[in-house]
ROSELO-80931 format. One record per residue (C-alpha): residue number from 1; residue in one letter; x, z, y. Coordinates in nm, 3 decimals, m for minus. Each point is the difference from the previous one (the first is absolute). Layout:
REM residues N
{pos=NUM&code=A&u=X&w=Z&v=Y} $
...
***
This chain:
REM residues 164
{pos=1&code=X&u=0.178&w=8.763&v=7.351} $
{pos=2&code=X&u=0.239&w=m0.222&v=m0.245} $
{pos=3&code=X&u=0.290&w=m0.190&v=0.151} $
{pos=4&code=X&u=0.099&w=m0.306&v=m0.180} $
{pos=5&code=X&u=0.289&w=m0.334&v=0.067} $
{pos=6&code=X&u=m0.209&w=m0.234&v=0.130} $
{pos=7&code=X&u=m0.121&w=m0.279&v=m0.240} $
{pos=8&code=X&u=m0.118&w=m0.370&v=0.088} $
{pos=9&code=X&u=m0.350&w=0.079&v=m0.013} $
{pos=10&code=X&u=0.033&w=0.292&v=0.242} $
{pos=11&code=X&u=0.104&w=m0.256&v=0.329} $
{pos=12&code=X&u=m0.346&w=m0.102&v=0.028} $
{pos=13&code=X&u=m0.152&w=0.361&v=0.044} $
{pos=14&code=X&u=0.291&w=0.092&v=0.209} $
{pos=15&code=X&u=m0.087&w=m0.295&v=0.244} $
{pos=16&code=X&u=m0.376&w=0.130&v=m0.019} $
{pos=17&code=X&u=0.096&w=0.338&v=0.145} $
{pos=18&code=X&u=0.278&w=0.016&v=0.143} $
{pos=19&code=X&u=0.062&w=m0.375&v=0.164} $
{pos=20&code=X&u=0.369&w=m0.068&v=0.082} $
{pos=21&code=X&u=0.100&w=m0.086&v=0.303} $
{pos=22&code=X&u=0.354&w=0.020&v=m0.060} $
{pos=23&code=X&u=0.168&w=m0.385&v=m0.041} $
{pos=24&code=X&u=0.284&w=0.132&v=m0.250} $
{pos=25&code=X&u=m0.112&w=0.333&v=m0.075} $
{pos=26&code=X&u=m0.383&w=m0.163&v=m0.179} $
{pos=27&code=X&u=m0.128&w=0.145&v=m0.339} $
{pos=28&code=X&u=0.096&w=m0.369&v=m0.195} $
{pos=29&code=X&u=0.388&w=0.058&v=0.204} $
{pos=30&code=X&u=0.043&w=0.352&v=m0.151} $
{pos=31&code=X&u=m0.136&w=m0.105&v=m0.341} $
{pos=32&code=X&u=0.241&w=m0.319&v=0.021} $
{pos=33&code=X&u=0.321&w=0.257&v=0.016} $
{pos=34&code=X&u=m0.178&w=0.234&v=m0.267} $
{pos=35&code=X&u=0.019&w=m0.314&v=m0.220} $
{pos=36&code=X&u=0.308&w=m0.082&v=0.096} $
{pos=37&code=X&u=0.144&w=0.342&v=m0.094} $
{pos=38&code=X&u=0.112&w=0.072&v=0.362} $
{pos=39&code=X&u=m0.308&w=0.295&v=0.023} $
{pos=40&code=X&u=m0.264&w=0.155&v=m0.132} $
{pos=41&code=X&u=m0.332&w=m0.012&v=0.203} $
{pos=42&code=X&u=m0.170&w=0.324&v=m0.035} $
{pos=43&code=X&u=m0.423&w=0.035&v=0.045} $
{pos=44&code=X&u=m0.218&w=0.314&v=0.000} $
{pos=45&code=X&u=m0.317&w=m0.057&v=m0.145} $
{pos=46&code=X&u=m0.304&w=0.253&v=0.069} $
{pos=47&code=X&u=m0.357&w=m0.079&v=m0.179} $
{pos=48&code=X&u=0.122&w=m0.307&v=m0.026} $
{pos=49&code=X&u=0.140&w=m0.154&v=0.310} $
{pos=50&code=X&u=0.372&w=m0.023&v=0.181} $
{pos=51&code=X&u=m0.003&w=0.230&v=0.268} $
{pos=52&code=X&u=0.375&w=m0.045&v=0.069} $
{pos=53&code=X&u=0.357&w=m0.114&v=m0.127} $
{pos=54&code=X&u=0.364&w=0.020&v=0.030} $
{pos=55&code=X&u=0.289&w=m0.215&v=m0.137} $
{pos=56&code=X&u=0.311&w=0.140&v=m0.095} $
{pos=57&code=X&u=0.276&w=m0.251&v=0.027} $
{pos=58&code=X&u=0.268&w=0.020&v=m0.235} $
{pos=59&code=X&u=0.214&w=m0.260&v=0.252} $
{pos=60&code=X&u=m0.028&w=0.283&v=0.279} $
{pos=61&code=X&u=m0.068&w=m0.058&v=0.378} $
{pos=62&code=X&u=m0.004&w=m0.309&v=0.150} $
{pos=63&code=X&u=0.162&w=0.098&v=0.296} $
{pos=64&code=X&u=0.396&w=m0.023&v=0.016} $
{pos=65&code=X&u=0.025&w=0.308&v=0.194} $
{pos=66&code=X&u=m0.109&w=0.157&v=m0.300} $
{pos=67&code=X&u=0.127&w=m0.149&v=m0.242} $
{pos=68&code=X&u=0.357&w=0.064&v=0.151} $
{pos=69&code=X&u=m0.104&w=0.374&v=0.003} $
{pos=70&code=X&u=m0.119&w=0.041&v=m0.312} $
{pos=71&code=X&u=0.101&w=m0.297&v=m0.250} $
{pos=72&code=X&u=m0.213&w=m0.022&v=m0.344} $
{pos=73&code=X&u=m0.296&w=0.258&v=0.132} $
{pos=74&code=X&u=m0.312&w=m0.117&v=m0.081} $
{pos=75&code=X&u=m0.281&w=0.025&v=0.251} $
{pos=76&code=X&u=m0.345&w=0.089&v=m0.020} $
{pos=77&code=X&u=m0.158&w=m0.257&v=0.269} $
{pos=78&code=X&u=m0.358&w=m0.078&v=0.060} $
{pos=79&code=X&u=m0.131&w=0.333&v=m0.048} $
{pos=80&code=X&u=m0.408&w=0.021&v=0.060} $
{pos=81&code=X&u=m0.331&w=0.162&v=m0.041} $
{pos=82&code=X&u=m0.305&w=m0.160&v=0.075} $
{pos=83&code=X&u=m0.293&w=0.094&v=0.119} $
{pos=84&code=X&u=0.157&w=0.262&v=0.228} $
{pos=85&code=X&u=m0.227&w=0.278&v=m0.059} $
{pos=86&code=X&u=0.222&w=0.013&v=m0.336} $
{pos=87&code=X&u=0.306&w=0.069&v=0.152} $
{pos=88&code=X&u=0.120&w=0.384&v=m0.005} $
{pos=89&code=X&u=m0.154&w=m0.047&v=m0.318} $
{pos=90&code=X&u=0.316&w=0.030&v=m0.249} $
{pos=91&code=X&u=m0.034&w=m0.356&v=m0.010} $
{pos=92&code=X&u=0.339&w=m0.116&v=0.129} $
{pos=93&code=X&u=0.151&w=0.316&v=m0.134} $
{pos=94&code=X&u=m0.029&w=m0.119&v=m0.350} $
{pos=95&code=X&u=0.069&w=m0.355&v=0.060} $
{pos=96&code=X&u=0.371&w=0.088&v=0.143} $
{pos=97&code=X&u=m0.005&w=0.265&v=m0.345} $
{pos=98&code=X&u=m0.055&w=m0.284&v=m0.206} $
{pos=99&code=X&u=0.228&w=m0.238&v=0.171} $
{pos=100&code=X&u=0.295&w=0.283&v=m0.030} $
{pos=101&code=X&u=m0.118&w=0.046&v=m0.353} $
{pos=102&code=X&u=0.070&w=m0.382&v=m0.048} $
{pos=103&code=X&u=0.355&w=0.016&v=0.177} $
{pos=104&code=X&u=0.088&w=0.290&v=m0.277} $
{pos=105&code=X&u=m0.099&w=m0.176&v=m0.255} $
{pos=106&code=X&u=0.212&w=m0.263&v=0.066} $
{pos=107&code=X&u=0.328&w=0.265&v=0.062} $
{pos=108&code=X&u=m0.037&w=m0.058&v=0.371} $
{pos=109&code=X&u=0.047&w=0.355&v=0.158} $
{pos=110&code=X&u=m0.092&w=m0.096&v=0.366} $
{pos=111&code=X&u=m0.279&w=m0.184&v=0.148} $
{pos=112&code=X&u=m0.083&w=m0.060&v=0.371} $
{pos=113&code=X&u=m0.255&w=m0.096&v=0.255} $
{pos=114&code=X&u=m0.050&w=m0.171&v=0.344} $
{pos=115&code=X&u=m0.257&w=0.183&v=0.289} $
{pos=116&code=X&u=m0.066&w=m0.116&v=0.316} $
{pos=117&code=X&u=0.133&w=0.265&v=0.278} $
{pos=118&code=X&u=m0.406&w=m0.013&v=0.172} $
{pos=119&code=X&u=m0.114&w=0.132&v=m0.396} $
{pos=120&code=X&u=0.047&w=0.338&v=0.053} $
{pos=121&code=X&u=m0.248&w=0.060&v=m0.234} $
{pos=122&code=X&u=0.161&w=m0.186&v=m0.268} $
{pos=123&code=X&u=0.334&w=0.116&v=0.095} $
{pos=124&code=X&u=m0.117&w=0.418&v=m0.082} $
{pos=125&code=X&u=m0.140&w=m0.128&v=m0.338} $
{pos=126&code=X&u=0.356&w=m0.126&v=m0.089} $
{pos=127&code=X&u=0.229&w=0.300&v=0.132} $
{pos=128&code=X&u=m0.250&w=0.154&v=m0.200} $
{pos=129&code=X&u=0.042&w=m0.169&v=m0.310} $
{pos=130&code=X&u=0.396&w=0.042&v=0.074} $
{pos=131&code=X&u=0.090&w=m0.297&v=0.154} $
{pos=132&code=X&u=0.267&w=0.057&v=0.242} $
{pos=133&code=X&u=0.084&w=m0.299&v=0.321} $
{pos=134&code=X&u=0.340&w=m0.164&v=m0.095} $
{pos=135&code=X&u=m0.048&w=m0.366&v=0.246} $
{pos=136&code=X&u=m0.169&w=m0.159&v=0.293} $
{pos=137&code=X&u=m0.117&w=m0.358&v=m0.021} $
{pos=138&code=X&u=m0.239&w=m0.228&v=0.103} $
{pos=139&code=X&u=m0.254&w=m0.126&v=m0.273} $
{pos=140&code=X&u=m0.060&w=m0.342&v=0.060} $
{pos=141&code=X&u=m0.345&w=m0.144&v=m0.127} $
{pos=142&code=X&u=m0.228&w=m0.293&v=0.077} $
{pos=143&code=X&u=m0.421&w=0.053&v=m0.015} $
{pos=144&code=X&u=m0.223&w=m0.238&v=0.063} $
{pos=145&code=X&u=m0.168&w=0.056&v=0.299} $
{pos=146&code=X&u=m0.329&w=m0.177&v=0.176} $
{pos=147&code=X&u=m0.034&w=m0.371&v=m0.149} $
{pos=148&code=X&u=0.216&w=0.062&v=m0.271} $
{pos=149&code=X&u=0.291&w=m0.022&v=0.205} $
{pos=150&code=X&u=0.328&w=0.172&v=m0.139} $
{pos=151&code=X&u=0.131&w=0.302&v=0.263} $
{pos=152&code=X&u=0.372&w=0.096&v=m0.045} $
{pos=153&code=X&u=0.009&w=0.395&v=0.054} $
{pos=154&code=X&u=0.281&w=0.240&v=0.034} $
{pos=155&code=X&u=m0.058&w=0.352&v=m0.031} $
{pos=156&code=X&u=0.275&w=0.266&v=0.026} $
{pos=157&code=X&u=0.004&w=0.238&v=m0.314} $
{pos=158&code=X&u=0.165&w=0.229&v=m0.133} $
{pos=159&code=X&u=0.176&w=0.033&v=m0.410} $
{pos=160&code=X&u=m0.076&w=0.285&v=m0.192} $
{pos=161&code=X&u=0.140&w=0.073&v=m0.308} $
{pos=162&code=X&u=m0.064&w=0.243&v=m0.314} $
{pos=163&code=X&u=0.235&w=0.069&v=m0.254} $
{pos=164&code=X&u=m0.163&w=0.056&v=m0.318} $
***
């Protein structure tokens, strides 16, 4: 597996296999801040495909809760492996090692991330991986739903943080 920033030519395969359903949080969106120096979009390739990807966001969490409780941490959002027989793979392991490798190299000695409180699963990998709950919040997204139409969503989470 190689894990790479995301290029232009890499939206189109992303699309192929793993569609977004996400309004604000698409493939192009995420590439759009990369470009715009506000991220960098992560991918895993394996034999040639995307089976995942994360964005770290330099501008941090979206959420004010957050961003009150921990001002200038950047978050790791969007974190994802696809096709789920990959995950507990190491996968997602070394795409939040790479993002935290990132952070360092830019002098940033703390980096954080957003789970939902029904991911338990998620939430072990993290305390895991040292990330300790500093916030509650509610992560607001819209998806597109049936018909294309967009669906606000507001699901509670909690802020974990890692210094590094």
């Amino acid at each position: 597996m190689e894990i790479a920033e995301c290029g232009a030519g890499d939206i189109e395969a992303l699309e192929r296999c793993m569609p977004s359903h996400s309004a604000d949080g698409s493939h192009a969106a995420r590439f759009a801040r990369q470009r715009a120096g506000e991220s960098t979009y992560l991918i895993p390739w394996l034999e040639g495909r995307p089976v995942g990807h994360a964005e770290i966001r330099w501008t941090g969490c979206a959420a004010p809760e957050v961003r009150s409780a921990q001002p200038g941490c950047p978050e790791i959002n969007g974190l994802f492996v696809w096709p789920a027989p990959l995950r507990s793979q190491g996968i997602g392991t070394a795409l939040v090692h790479t993002a935290e490798q990132l952070a360092r190299e830019r002098g940033i000695d703390v980096t954080g991330l957003g789970v939902g409180e029904g991911n338990p699963r998620a939430a072990a990998l993290y305390a895991r991986l040292g990330y300790l709950p500093t916030v509650t919040y509610l992560d607001r997204w819209t998806h597109l739903g049936p018909g294309g139409v967009r669906q606000e969503r507001a699901d509670p989470c909690v802020f974990l943080v890692k210094d590094l």
